[in-house]
Backbone as JSON, one array per atom type, in Angstrom:
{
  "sequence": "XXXXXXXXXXXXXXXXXXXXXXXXXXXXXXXXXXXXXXXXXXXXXXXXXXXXXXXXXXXXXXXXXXXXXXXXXXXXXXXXXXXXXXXXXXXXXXXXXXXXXXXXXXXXXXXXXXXXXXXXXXXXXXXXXXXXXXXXXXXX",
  "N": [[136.34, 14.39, 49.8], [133.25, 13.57, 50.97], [131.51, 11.65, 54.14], [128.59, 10.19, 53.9], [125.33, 9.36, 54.51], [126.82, 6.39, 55.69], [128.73, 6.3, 53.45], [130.91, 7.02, 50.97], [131.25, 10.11, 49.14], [131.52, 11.5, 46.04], [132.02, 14.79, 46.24], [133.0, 16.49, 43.84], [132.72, 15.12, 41.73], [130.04, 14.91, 41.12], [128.68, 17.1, 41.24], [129.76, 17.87, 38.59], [128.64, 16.16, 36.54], [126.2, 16.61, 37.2], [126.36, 19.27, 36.49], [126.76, 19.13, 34.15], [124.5, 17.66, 33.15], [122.92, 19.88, 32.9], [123.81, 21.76, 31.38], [123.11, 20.68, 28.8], [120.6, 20.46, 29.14], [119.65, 23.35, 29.23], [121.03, 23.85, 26.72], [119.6, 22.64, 24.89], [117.31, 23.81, 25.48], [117.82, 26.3, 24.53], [118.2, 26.62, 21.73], [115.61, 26.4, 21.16], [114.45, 28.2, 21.84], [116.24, 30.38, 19.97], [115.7, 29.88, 17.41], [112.92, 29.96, 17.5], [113.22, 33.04, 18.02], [114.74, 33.54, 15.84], [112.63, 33.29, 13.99], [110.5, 34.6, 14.47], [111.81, 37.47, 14.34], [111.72, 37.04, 11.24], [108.93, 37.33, 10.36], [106.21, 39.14, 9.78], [104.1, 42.5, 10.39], [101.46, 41.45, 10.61], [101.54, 38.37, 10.64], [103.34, 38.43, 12.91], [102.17, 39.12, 15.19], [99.39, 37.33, 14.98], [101.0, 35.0, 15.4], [101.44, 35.59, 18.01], [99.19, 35.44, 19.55], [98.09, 33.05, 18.53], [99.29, 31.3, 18.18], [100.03, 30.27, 15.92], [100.31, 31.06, 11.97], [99.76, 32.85, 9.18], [100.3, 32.66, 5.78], [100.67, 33.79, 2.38], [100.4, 31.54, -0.39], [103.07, 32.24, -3.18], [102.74, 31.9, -5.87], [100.18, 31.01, -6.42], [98.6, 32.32, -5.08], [96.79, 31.39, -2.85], [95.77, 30.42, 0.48], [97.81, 29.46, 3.65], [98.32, 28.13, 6.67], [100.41, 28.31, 8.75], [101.64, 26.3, 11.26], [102.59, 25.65, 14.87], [105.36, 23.56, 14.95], [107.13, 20.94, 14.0], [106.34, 19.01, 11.87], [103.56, 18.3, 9.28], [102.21, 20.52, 9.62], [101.35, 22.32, 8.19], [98.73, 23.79, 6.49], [96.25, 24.65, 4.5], [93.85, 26.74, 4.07], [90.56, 27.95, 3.58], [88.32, 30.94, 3.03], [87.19, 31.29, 5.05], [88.93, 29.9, 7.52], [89.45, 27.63, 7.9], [90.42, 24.36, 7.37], [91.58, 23.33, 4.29], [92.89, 21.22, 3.02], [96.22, 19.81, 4.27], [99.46, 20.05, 4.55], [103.01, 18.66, 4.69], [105.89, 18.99, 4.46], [109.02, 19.32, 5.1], [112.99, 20.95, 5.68], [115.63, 20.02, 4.69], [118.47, 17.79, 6.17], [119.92, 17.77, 9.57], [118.64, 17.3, 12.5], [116.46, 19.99, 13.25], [114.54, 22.83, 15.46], [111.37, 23.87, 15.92], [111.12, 26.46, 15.2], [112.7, 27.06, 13.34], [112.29, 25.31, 11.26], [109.33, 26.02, 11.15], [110.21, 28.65, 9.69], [111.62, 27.79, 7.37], [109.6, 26.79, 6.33], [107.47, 29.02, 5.94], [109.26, 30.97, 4.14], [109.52, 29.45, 1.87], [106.8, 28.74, 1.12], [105.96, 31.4, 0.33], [107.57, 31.94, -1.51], [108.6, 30.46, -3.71], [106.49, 28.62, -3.81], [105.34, 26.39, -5.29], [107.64, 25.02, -5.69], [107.68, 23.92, -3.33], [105.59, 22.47, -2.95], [105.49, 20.75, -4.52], [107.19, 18.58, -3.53], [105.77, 18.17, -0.96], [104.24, 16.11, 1.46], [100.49, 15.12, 0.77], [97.69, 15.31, 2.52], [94.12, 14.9, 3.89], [92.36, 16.85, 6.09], [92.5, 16.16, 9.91], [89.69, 15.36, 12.19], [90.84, 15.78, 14.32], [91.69, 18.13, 14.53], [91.67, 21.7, 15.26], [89.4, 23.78, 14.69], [90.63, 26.94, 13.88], [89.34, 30.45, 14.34], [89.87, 32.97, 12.18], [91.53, 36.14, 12.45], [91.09, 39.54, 12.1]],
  "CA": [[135.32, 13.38, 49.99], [132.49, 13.5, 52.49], [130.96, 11.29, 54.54], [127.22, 10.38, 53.59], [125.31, 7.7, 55.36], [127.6, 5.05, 55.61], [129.23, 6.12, 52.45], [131.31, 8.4, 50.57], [130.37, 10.61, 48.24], [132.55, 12.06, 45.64], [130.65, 15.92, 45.16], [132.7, 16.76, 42.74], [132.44, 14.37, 40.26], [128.95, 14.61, 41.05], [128.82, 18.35, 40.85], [130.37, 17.9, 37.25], [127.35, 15.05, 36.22], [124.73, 17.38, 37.2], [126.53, 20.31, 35.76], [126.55, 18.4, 32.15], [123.19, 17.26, 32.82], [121.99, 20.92, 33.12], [123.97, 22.59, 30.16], [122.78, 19.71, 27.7], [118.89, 20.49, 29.31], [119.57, 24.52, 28.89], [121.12, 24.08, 25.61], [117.94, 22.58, 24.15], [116.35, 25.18, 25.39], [118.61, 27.53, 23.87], [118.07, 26.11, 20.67], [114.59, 26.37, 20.79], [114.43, 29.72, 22.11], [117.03, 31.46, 19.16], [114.8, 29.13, 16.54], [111.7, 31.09, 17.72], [113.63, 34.74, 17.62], [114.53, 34.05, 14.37], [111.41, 33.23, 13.44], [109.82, 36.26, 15.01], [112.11, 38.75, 13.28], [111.19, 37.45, 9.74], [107.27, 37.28, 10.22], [105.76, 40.23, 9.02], [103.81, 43.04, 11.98], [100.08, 40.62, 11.22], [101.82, 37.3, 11.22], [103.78, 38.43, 14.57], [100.67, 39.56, 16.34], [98.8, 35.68, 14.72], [101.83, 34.03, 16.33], [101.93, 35.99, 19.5], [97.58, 35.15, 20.03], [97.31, 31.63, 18.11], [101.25, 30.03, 17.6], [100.25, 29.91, 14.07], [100.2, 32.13, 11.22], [98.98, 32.5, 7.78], [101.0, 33.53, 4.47], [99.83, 33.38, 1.05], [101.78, 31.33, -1.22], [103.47, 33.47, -4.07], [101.83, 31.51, -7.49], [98.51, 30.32, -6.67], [97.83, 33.38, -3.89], [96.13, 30.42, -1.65], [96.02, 30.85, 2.1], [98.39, 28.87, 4.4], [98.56, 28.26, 8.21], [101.33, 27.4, 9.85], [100.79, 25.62, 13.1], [104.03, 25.26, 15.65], [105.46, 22.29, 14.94], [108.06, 20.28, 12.61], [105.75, 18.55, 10.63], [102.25, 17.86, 9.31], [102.03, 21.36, 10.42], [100.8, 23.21, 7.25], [97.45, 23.81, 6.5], [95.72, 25.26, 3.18], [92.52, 26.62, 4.62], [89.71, 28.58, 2.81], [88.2, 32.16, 3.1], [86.8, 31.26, 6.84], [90.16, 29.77, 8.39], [88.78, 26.17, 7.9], [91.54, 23.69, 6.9], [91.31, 22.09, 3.05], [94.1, 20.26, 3.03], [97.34, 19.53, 5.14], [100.91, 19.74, 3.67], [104.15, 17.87, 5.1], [107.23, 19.25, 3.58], [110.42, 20.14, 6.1], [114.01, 21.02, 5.08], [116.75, 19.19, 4.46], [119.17, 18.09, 7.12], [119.66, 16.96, 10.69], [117.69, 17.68, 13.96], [115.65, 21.4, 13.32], [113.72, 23.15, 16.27], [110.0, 23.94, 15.44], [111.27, 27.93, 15.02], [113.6, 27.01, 11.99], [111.11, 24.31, 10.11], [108.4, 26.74, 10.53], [110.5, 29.81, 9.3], [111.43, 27.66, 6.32], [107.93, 26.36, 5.59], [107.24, 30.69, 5.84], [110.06, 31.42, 3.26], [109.31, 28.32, 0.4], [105.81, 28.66, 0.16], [106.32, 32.63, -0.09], [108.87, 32.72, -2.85], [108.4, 29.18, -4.17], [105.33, 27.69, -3.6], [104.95, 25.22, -6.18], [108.26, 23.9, -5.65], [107.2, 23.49, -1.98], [104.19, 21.41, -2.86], [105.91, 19.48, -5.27], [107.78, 17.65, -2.75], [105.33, 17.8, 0.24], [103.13, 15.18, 1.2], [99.45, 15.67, 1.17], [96.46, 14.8, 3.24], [93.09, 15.4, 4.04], [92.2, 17.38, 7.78], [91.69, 15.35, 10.45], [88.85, 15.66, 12.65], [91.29, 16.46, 15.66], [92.32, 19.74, 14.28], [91.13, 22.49, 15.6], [89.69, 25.18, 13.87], [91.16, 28.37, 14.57], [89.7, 31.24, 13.5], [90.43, 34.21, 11.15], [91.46, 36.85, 13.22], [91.41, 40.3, 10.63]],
  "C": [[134.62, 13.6, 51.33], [131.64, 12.09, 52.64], [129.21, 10.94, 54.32], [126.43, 9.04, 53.68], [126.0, 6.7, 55.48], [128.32, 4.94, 54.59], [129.9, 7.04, 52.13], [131.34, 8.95, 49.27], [131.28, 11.6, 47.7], [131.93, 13.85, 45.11], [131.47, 16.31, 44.05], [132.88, 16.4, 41.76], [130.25, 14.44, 40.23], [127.96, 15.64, 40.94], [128.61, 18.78, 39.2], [129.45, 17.18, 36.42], [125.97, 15.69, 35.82], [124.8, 19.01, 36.45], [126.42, 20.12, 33.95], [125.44, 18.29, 32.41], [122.21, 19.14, 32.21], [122.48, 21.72, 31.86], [123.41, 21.74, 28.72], [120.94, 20.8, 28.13], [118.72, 22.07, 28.59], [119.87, 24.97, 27.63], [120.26, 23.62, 24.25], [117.17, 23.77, 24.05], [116.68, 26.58, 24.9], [118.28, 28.02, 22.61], [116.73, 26.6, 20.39], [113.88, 28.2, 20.58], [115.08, 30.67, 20.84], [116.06, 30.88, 18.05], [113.81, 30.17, 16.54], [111.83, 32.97, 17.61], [113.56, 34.85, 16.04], [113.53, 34.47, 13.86], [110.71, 34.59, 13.65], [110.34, 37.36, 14.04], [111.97, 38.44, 11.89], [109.54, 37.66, 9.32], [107.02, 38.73, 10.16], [104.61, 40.99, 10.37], [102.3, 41.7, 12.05], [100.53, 39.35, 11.27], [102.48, 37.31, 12.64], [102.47, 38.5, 15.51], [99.66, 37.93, 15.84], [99.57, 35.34, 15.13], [102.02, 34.04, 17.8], [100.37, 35.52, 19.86], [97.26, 33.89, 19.3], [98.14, 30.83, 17.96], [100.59, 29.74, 16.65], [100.25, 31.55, 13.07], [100.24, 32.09, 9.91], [99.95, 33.12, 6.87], [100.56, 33.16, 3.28], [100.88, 32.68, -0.12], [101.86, 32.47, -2.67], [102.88, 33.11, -5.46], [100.75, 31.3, -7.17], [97.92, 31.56, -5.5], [96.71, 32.86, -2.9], [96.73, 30.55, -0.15], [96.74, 29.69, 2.55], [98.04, 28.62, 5.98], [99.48, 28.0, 8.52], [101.17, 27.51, 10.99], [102.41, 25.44, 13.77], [103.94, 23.73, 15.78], [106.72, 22.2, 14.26], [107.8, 19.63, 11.43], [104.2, 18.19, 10.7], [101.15, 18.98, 10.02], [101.08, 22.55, 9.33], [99.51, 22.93, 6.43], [96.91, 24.94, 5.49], [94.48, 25.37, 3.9], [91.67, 28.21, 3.49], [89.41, 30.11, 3.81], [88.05, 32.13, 4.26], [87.33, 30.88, 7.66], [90.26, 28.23, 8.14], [89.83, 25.49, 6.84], [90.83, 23.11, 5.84], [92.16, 20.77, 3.36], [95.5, 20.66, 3.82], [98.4, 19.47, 4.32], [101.79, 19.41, 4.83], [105.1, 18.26, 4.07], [108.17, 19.93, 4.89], [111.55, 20.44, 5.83], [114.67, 19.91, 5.18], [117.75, 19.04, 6.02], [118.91, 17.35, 8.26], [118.02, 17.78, 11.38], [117.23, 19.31, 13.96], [114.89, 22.12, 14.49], [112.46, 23.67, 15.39], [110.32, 25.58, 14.55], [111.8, 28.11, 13.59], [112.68, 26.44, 11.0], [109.84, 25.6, 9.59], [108.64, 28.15, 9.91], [110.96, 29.17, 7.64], [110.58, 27.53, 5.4], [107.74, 27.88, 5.15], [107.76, 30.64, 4.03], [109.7, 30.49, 1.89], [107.67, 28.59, 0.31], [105.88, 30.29, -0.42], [106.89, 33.12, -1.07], [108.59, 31.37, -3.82], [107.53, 28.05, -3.76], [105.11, 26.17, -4.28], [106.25, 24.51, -6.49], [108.56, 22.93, -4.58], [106.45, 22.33, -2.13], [104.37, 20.03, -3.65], [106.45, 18.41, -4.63], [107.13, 16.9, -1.13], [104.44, 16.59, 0.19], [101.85, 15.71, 1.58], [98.51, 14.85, 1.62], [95.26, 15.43, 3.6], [92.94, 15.86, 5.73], [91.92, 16.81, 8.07], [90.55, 15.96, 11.4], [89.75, 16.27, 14.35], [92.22, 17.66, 15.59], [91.46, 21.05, 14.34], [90.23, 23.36, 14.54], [89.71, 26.37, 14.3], [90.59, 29.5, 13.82], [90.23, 32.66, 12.96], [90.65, 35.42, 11.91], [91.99, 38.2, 12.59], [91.01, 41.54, 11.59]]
}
């Protein structure tokens, strides 16, 4: 125990406080970080290079051969957009399960519309673009 203005101050319980505080903070970021590798090694060389210059990236679903976006996120992130990049419509569909990082959601969103599109859509919710969505475009 030391001395510390007029008080005493236990460091290392207080050592041990800030040492939990910091592996909880780093293990978020851990999380988020291996999320995003994954992700990386299944995207394909032109969706890596669209994720590495726009954090999104386009795949075509596998029945209807309609364009996608995915936007970094967890939800409300997928975006049906036409020949010029320009969002139709918005999809909401995420997996199953607890607490996901953005890297995992958007590597599943990848994989279901890709192989199973239309059992993707069956369950997502849909909406019309809002006006505070960018448009990004087509970068070929």
């Amino acid at each position: 125990m030391f001395l510390f203005r007029g008080g005493r101050v236990d460091l290392h319980s207080r050592a041990r406080s800030w040492r939990e505080w910091l592996r909880g903070f780093f293990a978020e970021k851990d999380r988020e970080a291996r999320g995003l590798k994954l992700l990386r090694e299944w995207l394909s060389a032109e969706q890596l290079a669209q994720f590495n210059v726009e954090g999104s990236f386009e795949v075509i679903g596998n029945h209807s051969e309609k364009r996608y976006r995915i936007l970094h996120g967890t939800s409300m992130n997928v975006h049906e957009i036409d020949a010029a990049g320009r969002p139709l419509l918005c999809w909401c569909f995420v997996p199953n399960g607890g607490y996901l990082v953005a890297g995992d959601v958007m590597l599943a969103q990848k994989i279901a519309l890709e192989t199973d599109e239309l059992a993707a859509l069956a369950v997502a919710n849909k909406f019309p673009p809002g006006n505070n969505q960018p448009h990004i475009p087509v970068r070929r």
